[in-house]
C-alpha positions as CSV (number, residue, x, y, z in Angstrom):
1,X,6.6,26.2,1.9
2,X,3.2,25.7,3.8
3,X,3.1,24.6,7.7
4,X,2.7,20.4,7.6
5,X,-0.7,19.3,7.8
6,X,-2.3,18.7,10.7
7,X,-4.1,15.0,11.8
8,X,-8.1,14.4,13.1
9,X,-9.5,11.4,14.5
10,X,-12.4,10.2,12.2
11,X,-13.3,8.8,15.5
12,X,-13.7,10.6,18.7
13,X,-12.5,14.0,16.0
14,X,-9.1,14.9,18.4
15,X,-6.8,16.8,16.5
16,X,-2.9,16.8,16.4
17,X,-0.3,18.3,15.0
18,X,1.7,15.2,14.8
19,X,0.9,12.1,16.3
20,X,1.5,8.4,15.4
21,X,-2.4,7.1,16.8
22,X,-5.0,9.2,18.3
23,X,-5.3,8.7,22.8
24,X,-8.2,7.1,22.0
25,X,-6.4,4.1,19.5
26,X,-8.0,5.0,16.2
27,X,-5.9,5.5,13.1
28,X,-5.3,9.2,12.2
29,X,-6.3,11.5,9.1
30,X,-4.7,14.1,7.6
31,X,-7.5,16.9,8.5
32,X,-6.9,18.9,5.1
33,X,-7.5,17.0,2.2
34,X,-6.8,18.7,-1.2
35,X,-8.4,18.4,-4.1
36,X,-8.1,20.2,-7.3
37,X,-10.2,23.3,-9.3
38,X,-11.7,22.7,-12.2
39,X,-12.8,19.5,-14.4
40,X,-9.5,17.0,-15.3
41,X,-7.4,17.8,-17.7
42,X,-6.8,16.0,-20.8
43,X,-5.2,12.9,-20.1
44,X,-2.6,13.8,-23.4
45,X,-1.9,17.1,-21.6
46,X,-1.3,16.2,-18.2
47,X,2.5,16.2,-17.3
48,X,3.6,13.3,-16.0
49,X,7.7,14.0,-15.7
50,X,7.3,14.6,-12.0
51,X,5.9,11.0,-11.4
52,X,3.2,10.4,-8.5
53,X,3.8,14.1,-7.6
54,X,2.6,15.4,-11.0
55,X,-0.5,14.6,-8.4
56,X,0.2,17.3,-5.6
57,X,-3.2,18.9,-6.0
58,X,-4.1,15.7,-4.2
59,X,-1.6,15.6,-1.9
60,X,-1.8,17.1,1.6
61,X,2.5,16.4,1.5
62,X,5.5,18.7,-0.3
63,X,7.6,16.7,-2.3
64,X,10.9,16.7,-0.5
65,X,11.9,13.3,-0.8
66,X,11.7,11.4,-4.4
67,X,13.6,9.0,-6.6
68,X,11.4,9.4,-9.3
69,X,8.8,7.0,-8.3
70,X,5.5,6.7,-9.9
71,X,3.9,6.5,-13.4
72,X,3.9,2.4,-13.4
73,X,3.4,0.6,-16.4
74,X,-0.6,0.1,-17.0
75,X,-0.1,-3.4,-19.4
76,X,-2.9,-5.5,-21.2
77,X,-2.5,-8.7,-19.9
78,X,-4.7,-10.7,-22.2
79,X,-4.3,-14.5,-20.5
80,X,-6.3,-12.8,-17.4
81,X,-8.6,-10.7,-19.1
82,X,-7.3,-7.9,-16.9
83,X,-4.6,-4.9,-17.0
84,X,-1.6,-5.6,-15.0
85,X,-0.1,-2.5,-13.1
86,X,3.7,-3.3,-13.1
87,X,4.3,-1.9,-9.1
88,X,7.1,-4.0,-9.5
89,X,9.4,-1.7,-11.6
90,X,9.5,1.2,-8.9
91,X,13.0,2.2,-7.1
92,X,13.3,-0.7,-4.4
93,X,10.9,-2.9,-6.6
94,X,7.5,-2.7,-4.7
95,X,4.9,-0.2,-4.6
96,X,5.4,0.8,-1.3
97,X,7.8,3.7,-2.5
98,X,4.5,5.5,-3.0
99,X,3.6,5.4,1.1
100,X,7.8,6.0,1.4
101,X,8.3,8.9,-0.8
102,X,5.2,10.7,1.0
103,X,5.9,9.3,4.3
104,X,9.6,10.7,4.4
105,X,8.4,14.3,2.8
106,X,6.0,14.2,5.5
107,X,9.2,13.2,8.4
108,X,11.2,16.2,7.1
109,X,8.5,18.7,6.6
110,X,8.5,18.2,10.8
111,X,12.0,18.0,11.2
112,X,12.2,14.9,12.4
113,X,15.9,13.2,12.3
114,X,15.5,9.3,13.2
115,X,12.6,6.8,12.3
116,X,11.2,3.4,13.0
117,X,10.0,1.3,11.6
118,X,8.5,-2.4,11.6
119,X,8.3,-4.6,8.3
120,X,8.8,-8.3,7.0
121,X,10.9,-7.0,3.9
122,X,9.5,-4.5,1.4
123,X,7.8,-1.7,3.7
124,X,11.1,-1.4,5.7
125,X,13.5,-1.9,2.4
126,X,11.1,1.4,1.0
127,X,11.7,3.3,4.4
128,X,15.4,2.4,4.6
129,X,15.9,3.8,1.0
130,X,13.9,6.9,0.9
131,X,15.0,8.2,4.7
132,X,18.9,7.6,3.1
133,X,17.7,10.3,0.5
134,X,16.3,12.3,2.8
135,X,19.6,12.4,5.1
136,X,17.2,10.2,7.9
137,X,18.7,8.0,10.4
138,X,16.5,4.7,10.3
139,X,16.1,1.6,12.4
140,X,13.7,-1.1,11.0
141,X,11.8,-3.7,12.9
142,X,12.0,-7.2,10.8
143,X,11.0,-10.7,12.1
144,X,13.9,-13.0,13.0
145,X,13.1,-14.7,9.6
146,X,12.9,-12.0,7.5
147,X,14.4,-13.2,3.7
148,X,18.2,-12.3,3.3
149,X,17.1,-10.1,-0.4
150,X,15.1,-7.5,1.9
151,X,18.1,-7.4,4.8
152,X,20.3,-6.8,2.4
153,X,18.0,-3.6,0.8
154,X,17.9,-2.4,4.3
155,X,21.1,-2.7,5.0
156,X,22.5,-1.4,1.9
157,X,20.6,2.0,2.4
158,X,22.6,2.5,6.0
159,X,19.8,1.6,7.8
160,X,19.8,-0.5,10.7
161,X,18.1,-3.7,10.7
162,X,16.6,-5.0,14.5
163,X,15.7,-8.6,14.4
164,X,12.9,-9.4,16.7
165,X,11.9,-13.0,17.6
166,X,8.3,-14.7,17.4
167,X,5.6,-13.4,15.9
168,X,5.1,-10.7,13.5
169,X,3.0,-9.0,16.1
170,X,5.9,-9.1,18.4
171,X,8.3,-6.8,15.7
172,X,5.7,-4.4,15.8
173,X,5.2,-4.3,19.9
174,X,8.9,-4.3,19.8
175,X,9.2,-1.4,16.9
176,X,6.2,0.8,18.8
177,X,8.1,0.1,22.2
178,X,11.1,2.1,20.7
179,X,9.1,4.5,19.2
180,X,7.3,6.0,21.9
181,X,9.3,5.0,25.1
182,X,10.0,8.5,27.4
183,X,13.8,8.7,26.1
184,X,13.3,7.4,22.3
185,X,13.3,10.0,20.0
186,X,12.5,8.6,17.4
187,X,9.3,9.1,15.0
188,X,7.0,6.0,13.8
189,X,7.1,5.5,10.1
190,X,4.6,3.1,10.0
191,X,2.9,2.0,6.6
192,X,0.0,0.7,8.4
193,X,-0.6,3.7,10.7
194,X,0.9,6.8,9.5
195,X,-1.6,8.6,7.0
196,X,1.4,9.8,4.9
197,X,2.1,6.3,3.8
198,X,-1.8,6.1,2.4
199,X,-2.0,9.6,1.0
200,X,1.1,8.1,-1.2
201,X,-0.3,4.8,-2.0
202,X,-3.5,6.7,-3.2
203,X,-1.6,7.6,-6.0
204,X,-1.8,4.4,-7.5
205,X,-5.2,5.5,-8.0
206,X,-4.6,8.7,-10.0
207,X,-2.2,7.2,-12.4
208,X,-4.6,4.3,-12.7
209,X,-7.0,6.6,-14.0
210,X,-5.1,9.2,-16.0
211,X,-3.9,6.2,-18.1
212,X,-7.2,4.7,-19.0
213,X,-8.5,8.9,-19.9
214,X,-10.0,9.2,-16.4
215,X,-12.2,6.4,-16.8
216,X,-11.9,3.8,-14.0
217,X,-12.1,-0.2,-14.1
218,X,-15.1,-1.7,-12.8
219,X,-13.1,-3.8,-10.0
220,X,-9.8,-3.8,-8.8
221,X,-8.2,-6.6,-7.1
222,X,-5.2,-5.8,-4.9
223,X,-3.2,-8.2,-2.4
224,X,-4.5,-7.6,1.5
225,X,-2.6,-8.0,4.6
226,X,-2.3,-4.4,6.2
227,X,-4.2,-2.9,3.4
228,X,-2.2,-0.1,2.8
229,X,-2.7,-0.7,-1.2
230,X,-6.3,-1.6,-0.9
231,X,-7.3,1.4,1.1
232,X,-5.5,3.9,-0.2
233,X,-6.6,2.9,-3.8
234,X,-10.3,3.1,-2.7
235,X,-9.4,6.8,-1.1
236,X,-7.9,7.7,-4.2
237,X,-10.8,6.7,-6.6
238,X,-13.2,8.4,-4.1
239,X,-10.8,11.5,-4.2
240,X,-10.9,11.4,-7.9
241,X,-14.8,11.2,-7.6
242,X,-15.2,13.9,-5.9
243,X,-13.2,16.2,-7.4
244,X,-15.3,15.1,-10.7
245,X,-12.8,13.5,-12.2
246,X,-14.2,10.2,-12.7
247,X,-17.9,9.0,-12.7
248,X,-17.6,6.1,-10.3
249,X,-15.2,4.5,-7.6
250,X,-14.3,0.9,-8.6
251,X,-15.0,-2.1,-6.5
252,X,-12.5,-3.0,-4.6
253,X,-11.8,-6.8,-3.7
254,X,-9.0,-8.2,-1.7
255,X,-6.5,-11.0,-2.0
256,X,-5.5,-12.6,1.5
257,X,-3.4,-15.2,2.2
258,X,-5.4,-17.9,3.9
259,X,-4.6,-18.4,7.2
260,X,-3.8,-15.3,7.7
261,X,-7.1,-13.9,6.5
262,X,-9.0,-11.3,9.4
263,X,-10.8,-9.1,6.3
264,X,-11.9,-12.7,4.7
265,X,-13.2,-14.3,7.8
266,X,-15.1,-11.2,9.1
267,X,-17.3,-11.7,5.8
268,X,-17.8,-15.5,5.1
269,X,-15.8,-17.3,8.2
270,X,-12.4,-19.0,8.8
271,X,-10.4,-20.9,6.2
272,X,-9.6,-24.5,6.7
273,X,-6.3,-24.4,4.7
274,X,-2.8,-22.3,5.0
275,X,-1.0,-20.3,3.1
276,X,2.8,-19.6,3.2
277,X,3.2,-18.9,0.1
278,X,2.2,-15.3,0.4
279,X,4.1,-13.7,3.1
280,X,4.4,-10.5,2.6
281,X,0.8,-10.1,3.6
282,X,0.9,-12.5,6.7
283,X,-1.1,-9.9,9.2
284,X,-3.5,-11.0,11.7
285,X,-4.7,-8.0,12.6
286,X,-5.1,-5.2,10.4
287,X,-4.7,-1.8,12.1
288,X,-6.9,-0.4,9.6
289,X,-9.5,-3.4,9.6
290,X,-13.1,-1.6,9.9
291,X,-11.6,1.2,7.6
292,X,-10.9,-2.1,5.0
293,X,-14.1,-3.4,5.6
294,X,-15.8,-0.1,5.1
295,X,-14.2,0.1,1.9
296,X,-15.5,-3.3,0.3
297,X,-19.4,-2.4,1.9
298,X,-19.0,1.2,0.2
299,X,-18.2,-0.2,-3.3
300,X,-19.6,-3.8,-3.8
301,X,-16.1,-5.5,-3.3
302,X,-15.4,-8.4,-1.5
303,X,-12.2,-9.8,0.1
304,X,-11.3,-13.6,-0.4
305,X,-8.7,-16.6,1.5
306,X,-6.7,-18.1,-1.1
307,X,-4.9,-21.7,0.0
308,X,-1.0,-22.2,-1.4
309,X,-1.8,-24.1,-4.3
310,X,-3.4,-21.8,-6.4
311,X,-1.4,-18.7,-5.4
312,X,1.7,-21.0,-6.3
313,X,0.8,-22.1,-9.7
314,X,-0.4,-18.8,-10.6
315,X,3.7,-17.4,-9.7
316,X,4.7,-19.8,-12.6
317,X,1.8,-18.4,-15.0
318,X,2.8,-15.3,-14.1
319,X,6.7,-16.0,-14.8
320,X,6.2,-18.1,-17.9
321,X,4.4,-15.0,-19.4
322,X,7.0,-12.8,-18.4
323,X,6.1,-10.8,-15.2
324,X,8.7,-11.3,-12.6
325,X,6.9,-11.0,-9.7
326,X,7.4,-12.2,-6.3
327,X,5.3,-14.7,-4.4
328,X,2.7,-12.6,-2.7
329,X,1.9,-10.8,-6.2
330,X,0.4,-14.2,-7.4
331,X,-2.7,-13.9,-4.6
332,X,-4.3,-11.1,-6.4
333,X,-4.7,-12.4,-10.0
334,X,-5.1,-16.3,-8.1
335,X,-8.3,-13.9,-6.5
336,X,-9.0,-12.8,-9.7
337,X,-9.6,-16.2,-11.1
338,X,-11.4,-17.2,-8.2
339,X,-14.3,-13.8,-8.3
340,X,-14.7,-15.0,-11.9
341,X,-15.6,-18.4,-11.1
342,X,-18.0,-17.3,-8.3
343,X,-19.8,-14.5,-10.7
344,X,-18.5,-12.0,-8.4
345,X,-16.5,-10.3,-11.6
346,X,-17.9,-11.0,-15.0
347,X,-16.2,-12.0,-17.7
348,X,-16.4,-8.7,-19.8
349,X,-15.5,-6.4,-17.0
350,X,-12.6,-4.3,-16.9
351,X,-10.4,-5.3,-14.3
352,X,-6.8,-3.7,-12.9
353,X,-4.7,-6.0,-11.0
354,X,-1.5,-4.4,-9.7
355,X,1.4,-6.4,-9.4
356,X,3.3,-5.2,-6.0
357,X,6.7,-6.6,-5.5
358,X,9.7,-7.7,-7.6
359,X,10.8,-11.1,-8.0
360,X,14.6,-10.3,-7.8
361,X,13.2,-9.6,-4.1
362,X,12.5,-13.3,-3.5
């Protein structure tokens, strides 16, 4: 087994063997970032029976820690004019088992024994699950109001559940306080800071392009509240790119919940309306904010607020034509509809729209 890899600032360039922000408050990077030899394979060749591992030449993490996560469902989803990625079906029914399995290879590659970490439901479910495989102890941050479905996944993996009251800002103050206090012990498992969690969401990028024979979509359109999807999507098509395994990085776009919309109203102001239908991406503050906004100015994308009406009505599309989704899923092909209507995506483009969360998770 190689030595854990070790983190850089892209900002001030500190390096760390292990760290959960830089001194100087900038996300971290892993500093090595691996990329294969040679031109891709064939996509009829290429093994996929390890899952989103079958990827380790991309990966600066050692699978230790898996369930079998990865390899999606890519489906044609002719009513939207788009291909569906069915995140849905992974082990704790969202795709942030990509960020967990990576995240908790990454905790035991560095011996770590206990984590933290903050979540409204899904994030923390993941981290719960994957940290009981890996023989973790685990503590997760939730709001007050956090859904019964997702207590339940968190509880049912061993882990312990802290409620914290007000905002969702105040879980993660909360969940930080614990992490880094002088007596914790206790290691920060963060899917919006810890660069494991995005190395493993990147996957959804390989796969995504492996199942259309290395050719990427023109535009994907992905749900944004932390932007842990979004972003590591966009580093995994650029990965791809440069590796020369694809001729061009996709433009990403992003579905926010209005309201609740920082990337949004950075580029075209403030919404008027709410949206609570949405909530697993209710963030008003994206750690990773210029890094998102980077993202959409390096490809062409764009991030839109959509109100609760649309995002609603498109849950019961989605239902009635059999994906069981949960209510946040509905922003990104709501989005979808939207970008077509203002010319942003054109009607004969190829589009991938992943579909994040479960509805038995409701």
């Amino acid at each position: 087994m190689t030595d854990p890899t070790s983190l850089v600032c892209p900002s001030c360039g500190a390096e760390y063997e292990d760290r959960w922000r830089c001194t100087c408050g900038h996300p971290l990077e892993f500093a090595r970032q691996p990329r294969p030899d040679g031109p891709a394979p064939d996509p009829a060749a290429f093994d996929t029976r390890d899952g989103l591992w079958a990827f380790a030449d991309f990966l600066p993490v050692e699978k230790r820690v898996s369930l079998g996560e990865g390899m999606t469902p890519l489906q044609h989803a002719p009513d939207w004019d788009a291909e569906f990625k069915l995140e849905y079906v992974f082990p704790t029914g969202s795709f942030k088992d990509r960020g967990a399995t990576a995240t908790l290879s990454r905790a035991l590659e560095l011996g770590v024994d206990r984590v933290v970490e903050d979540s409204s439901g899904n994030a923390g479910a993941a981290i719960a699950t994957y940290a009981a495989r890996a023989g973790i102890d685990a503590e997760i941050y939730v709001p007050a109001s956090v859904k019964a479905s997702k207590l339940r996944a968190i509880e049912a993996a061993g882990a312990t559940p802290v409620r914290v009251e007000g905002s969702r800002e105040d879980v993660t103050d909360a969940c930080v306080e614990a992490a880094v206090s002088e007596d914790a012990e206790a290691w920060y498992a963060s899917h919006a800071w810890n660069p494991a969690f995005f190395a493993g969401t990147a996957t959804f990028a390989y796969e995504t392009a492996l199942q259309r024979d290395w050719e990427a979509p023109d535009a994907v359109v992905t749900p944004l509240g932390h932007g842990t999807l979004f972003l590591g999507a966009y580093r995994g098509f650029r990965a791809l790119k440069e590796a020369g395994w694809i001729d061009d990085v996709p433009r990403m776009y992003g579905a926010q919940a209005a309201g609740y919309a920082p990337i949004a109203a950075e580029l075209h102001g403030e919404a008027a309306s709410s949206n609570d239908v949405a909530d697993g991406i209710q963030i008003r503050d994206p750690v990773q904010k210029d890094a998102v906004l980077n993202a959409i100015e390096a490809t062409g994308g764009d991030a839109i607020a959509l109100s609760e009406a649309p995002v609603a009505d498109e849950l019961d599309r989605l239902h009635t034509a059999g994906f069981y989704t949960e209510p946040t899923c509905a922003v990104a092909p709501a989005a979808l509809a939207e970008l077509r209507d203002r010319g942003e995506i054109g009607e004969s483009e190829d589009v991938v729209v992943p579909l994040t969360g479960s509805g038995l998770k409701s």
